[in-house]
C-alpha positions in Angstrom: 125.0 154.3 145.6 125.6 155.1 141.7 121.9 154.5 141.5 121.1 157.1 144.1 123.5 160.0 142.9 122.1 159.6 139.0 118.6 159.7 140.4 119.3 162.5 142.5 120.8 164.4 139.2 118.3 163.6 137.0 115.7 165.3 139.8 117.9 168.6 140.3 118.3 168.5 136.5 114.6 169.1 136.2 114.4 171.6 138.4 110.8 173.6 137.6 109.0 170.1 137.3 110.8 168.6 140.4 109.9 172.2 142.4 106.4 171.7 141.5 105.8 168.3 141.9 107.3 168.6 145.0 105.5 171.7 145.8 102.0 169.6 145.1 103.3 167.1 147.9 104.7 169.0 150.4 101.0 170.9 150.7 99.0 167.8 150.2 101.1 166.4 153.2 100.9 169.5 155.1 97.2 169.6 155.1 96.4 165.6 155.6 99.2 166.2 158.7 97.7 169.3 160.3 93.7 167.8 159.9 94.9 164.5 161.4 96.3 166.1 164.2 92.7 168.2 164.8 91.3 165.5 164.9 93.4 163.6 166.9 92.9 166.5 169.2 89.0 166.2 169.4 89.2 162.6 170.1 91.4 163.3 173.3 89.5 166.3 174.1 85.9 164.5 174.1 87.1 161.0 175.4 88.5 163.1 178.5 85.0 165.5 178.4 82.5 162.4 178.4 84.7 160.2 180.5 85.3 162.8 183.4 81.8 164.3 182.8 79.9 161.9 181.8 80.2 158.3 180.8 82.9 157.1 183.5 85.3 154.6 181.6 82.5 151.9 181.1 78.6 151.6 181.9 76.8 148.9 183.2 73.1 149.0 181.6 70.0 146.8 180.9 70.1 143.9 178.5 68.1 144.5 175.9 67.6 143.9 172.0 67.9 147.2 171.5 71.4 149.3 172.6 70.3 152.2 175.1 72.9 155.2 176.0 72.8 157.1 178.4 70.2 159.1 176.6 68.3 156.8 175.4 67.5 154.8 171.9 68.9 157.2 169.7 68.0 154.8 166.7 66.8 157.9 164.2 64.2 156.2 162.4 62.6 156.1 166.7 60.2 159.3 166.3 58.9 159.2 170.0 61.3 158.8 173.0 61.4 155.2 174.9 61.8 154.9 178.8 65.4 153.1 179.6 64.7 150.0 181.1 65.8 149.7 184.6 68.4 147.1 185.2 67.0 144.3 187.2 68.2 142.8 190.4 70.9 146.3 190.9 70.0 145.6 194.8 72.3 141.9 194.5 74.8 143.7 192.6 75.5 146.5 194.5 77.9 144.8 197.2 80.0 143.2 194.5 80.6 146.6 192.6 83.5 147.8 194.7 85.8 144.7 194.5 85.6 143.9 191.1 89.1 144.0 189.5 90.1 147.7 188.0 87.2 149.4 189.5 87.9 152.5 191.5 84.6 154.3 191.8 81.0 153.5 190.9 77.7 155.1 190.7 74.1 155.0 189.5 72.0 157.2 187.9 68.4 157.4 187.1 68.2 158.8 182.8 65.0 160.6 181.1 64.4 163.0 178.6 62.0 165.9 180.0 61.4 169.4 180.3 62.5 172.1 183.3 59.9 174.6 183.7 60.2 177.6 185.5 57.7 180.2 185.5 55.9 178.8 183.0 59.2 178.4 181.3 60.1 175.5 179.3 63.0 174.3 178.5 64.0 170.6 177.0 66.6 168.7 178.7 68.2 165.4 179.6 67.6 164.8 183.5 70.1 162.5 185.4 68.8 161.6 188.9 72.1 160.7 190.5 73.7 160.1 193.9 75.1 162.9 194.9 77.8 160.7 197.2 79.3 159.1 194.4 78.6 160.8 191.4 81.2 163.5 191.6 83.8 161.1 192.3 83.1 159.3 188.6 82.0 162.6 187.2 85.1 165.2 187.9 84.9 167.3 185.3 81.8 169.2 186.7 82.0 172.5 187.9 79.6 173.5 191.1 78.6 177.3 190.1 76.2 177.9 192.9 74.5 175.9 195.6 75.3 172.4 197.7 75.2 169.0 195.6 74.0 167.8 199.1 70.9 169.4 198.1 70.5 166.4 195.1 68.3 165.0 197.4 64.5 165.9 198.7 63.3 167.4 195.2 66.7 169.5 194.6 67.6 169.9 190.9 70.8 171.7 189.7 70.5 173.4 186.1 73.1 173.7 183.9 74.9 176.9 183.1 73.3 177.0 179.8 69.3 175.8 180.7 69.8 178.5 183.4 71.1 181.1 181.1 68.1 180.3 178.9 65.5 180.5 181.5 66.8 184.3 182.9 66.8 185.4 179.5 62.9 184.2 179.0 61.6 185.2 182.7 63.4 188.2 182.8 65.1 187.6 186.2 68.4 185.7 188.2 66.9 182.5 189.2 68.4 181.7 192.8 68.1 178.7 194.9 64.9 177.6 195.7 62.9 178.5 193.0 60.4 176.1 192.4 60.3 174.5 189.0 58.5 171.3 187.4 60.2 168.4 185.9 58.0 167.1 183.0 58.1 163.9 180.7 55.9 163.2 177.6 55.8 159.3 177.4 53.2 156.4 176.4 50.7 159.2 175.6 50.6 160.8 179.1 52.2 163.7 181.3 54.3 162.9 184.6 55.1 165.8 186.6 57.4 165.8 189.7 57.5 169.3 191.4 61.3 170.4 193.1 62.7 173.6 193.7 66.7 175.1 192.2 69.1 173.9 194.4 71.9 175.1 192.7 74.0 175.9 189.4 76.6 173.5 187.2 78.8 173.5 184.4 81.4 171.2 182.9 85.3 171.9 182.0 84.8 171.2 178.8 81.0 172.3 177.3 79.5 170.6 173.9 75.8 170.8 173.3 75.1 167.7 174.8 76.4 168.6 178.0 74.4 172.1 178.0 71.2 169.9 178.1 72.2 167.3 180.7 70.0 168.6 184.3 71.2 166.6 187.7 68.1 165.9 189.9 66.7 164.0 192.8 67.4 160.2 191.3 63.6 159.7 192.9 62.5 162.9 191.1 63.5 161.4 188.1 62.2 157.9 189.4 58.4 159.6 189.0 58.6 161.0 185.3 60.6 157.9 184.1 57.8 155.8 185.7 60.2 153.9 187.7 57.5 153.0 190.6 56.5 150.1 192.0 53.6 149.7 189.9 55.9 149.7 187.3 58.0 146.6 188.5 54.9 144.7 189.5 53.6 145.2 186.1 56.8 144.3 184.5 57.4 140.8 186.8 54.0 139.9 185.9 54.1 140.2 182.9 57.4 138.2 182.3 56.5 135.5 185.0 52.9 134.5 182.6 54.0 131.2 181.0 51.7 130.2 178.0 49.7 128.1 179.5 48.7 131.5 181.4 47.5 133.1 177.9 44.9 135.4 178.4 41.5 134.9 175.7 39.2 137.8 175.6 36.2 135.1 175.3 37.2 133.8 178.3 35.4 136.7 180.2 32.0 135.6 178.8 31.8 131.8 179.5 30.0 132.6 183.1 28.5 135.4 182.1 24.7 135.5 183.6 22.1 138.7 183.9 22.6 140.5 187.4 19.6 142.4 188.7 20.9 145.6 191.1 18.6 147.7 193.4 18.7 151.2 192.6 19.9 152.0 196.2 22.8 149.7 195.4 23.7 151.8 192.3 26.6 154.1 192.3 26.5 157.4 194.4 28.6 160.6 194.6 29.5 158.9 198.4 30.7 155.5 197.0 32.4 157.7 193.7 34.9 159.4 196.4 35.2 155.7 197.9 36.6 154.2 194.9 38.8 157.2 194.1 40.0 157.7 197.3 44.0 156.1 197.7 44.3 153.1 199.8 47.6 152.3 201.0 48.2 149.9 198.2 47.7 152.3 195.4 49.6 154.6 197.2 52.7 152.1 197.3 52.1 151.4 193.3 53.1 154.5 192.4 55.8 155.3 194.8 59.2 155.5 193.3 61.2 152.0 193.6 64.2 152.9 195.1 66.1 149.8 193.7 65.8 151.0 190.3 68.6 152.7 188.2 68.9 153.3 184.7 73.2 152.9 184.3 75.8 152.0 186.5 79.0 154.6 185.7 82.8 152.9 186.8 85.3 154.7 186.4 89.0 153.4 186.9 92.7 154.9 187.4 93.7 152.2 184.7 93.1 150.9 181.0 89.5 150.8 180.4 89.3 147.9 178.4 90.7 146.0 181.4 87.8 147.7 183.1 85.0 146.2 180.8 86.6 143.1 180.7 86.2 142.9 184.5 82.2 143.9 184.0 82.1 141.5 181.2 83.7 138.4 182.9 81.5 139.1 186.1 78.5 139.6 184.8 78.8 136.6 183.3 79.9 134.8 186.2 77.0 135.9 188.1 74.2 135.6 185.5 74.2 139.0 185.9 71.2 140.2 182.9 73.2 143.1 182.1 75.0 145.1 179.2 78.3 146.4 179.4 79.3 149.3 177.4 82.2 151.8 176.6 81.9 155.3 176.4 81.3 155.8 173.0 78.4 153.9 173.3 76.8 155.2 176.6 77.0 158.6 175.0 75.4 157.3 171.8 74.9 159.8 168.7 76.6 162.5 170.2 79.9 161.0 170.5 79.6 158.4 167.5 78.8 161.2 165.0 82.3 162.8 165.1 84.0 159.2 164.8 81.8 158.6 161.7 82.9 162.2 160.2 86.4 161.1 161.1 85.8 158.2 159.4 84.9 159.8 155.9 87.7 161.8 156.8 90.1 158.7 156.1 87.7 157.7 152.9 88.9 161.1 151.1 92.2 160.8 152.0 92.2 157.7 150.3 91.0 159.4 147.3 93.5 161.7 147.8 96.0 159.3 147.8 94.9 158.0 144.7 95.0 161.6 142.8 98.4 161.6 144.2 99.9 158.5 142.7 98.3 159.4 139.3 100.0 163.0 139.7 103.1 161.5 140.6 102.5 158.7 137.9 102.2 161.5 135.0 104.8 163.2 135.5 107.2 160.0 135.7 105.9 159.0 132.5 106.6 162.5 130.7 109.8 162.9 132.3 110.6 158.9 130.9 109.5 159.8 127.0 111.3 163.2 127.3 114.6 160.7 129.0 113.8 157.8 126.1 116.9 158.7 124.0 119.1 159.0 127.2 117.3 155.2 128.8 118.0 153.8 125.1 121.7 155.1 125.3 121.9 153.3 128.8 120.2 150.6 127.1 122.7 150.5 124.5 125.8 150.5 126.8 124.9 148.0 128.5 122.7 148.8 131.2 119.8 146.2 132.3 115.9 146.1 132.6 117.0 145.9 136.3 119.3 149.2 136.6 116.7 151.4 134.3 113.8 150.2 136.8 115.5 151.0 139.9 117.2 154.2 138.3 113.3 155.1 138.1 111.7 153.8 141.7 114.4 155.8 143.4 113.9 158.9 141.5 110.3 158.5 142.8 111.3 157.3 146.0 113.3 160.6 147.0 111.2 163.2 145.3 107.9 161.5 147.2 109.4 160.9 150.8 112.1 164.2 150.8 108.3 166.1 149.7 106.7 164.4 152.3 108.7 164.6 155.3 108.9 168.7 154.3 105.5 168.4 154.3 105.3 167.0 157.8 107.7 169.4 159.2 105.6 171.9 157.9 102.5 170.8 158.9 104.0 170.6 162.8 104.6 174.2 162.3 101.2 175.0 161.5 99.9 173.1 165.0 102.6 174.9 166.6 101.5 178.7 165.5 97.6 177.1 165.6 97.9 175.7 169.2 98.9 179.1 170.7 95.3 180.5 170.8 93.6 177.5 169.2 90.6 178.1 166.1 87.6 179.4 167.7 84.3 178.2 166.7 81.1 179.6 167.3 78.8 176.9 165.4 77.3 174.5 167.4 77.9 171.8 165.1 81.4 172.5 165.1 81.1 172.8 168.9 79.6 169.3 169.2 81.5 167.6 166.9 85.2 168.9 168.1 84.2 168.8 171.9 84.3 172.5 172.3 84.3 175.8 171.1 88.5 176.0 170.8 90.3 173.8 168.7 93.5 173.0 169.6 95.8 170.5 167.3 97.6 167.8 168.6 100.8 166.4 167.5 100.7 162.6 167.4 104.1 160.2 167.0 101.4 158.4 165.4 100.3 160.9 162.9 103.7 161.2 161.5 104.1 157.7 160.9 100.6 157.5 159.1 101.9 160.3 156.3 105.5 158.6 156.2 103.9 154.9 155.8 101.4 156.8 152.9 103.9 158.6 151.3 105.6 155.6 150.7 103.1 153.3 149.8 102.2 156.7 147.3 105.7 156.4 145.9 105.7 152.6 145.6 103.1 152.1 143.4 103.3 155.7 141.3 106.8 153.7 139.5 104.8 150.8 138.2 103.7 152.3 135.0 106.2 154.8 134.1 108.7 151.8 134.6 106.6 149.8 132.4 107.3 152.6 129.5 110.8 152.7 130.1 111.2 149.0 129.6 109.8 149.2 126.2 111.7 151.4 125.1 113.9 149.9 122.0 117.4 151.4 122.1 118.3 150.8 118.6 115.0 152.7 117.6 116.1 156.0 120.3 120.0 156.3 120.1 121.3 159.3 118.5 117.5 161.3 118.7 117.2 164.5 120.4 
């Protein structure tokens, strides 16, 4: 007790360095408090956007070396885009989906980068063939502007508020359902075109500039550009079935070879030209759209999504199931990821700023000791210990650090108080992206105030060590009687 009331005099004797040491605190803590809780806001705000609009709580999706989200391998040194795989054997899977544990809807989707054109009009975009059944009970947080989602079916496409926006402004018209348009892919060096018509308007509760690109289409639409036929699979299960015993040589094609003499009537005419080109049943069925094939699986549950994935997880591998599980941060890739990693050099500077703190802190301890060495030497001399003078000094630092600090937090929850009332607008799109939104509204966290308690003391526990250090050195014979 007779430790705390001198260290509380010595602070109030100081007054102008105590005020603006404190002063220095209180702001510092303020600031750290209030960006914390913006970003504490943004990761509630685009966990709810991409879950309820999006990603579901966890996606089921091909196993491959390479990590695909939901729009695609966003690996930036990839300079073209890559097909998703298709997950193989969905049909087995399908009547097991429902009564796995923590599951409470499910749905697939077919994924593609492409282009809308309307008009001669186009516009880049991320195309999601879904099932318009069960995709708004995983998705929620999508608004229906115009149209019927029942029209997702038979070459319907809905646009997004923003695509749609984009397109009136370049055609010069309202576009209104049943405009025919053209989904487009560039992929492997060739165009695939599938033709539709608008069948209606979306937009989602809460936009970014990922949502504004997503288009909701036909899943065999989407099937076509994505190259999701039957081709496709045939090629693919070939391919994989060829042992390599099965290796193909080149030379091989010329160890029968042998001059063949052909009558010119046998040679090729305009007649048997058209014969070979015209489509026979079979290569009809080749390029049909498989209707077993699905990019993702969304789930989406009413409890803890890690209990969700580890459902997936334990399933999947129960079942040999050649699938990948994911969480939502990874099925909506870059887009998500890059405001966790700015986040994340968020907490490197405020390390730094910790540090400047404690050497702040640590200077003017060890000015205010050599201006107090003639009063420690007197202490000294009277009979006070190493032990007294040291923790004379840690609560001095002690009070002025945490009273600083928990000001600080109180002012910083004013700040989200007045902020929260009409939020900071944004208008970049960067900004929009990486806060989930055009409004920014803080959030106050229990959390967040323990964080700047727990650092202001860890701040105040080590900014002692050195001025203490001084004061123990300090020779009372050699300071007694000095002013």
């Amino acid at each position: 007790m007779l430790i705390l009331k001198l260290a509380s005099r010595n602070l109030l004797r100081h007054t102008r360095k105590t005020l603006l040491l404190g002063m220095i605190i209180m702001l510092g803590t303020a600031m750290l408090f209030f960006v914390n809780a913006v970003f504490e806001s943004t990761n509630k705000g685009l966990e709810s956007s991409f879950i309820r609009s999006l990603t579901g709580n966890a996606v089921l999706a091909a196993n491959t070396p390479v990590i695909y989200g939901l729009f695609g391998n966003e690996t930036p040194i990839i300079s073209a885009y890559e097909v998703i795989p298709a997950i193989r054997g969905y049909s087995s899977m399908v009547e097991v989906f429902s009564s796995i544990e923590h599951v409470s809807e499910w749905t697939p989707i077919v994924s593609a980068a492409g282009f809308v054109e309307i008009d001669g009009n186009r516009t880049a975009a991320i195309l999601f063939g879904v099932d318009y059944k069960t995709y708004f009970s995983v998705c929620q947080d999508i608004i229906i502007e115009k149209g019927c989602v029942s029209s997702l079916k038979e070459e319907g496409v809905f646009l997004n508020r923003k695509i749609a926006s984009i397109i009136e402004e370049r055609i010069g018209r309202t576009l209104e359902i049943g405009d025919p348009l053209q989904l487009t892919m560039f992929s492997g060096g060739s165009f695939r075109i599938a033709r539709g018509f608008l069948a209606g308007i979306h937009s989602y509760v809460g936009t970014t500039q990922v949502l504004d690109r997503i288009v909701l289409a036909d899943p065999n639409s989407v099937r076509r550009i994505a190259n999701y036929t039957m081709g496709y699979v045939f090629d693919t299960t070939e391919t994989e079935s060829q042992g390599t015993e099965d290796f193909f040589d080149l030379a091989d094609l010329f160890l029968f070879a042998e001059d063949v003499t052909i009558e010119a009537e046998e040679g090729l005419t305009i007649d048997r030209v058209e014969e070979l080109l015209a489509q026979t049943d079979e290569t009809q069925a080749m390029v049909m759209p498989n209707l077993a094939a699905w990019s993702f699986v969304l789930f989406r549950t009413d409890g803890n999504s890690r209990r969700l994935i580890n459902s997936l997880e334990r399933e999947a591998k129960n079942r040999d199931w050649d699938v990948r599980v994911l969480n939502w941060r990874q099925a909506a890739g870059l887009s998500a990821q890059t405001v966790f990693a700015l986040q994340y050099a968020f907490y490197i500077g405020m390390i730094f700023i910790a540090a400047g703190a404690i050497l702040v802190i640590m200077n003017a301890l060890v000015i205010s000791v050599l201006e107090r060495s003639s009063e420690i030497g007197t202490m000294r001399g009277i009979g006070a210990g190493k032990t007294f003078i040291r923790k004379l000094f840690i609560a001095e630092s002690m009070l002025l650090t945490l009273t600083a600090s928990i000001l600080g937090i109180l002012l910083g929850i004013i700040i989200c108080l007045v902020v929260s009332v009409k939020g900071i607008t944004v208008e970049n799109e960067l900004f929009v992206n990486l806060f989930g939104g055009n409004i920014i509204e803080p959030s106050i966290a229990l959390f967040g105030v323990f964080i700047n308690i727990a650092m202001a003391f860890i701040i105040a526990s080590l900014a002692w060590i050195y001025p203490v250090s001084i004061a123990m050195h300090i020779n009372p014979a050699s300071v007694m009687g000095k002013e």
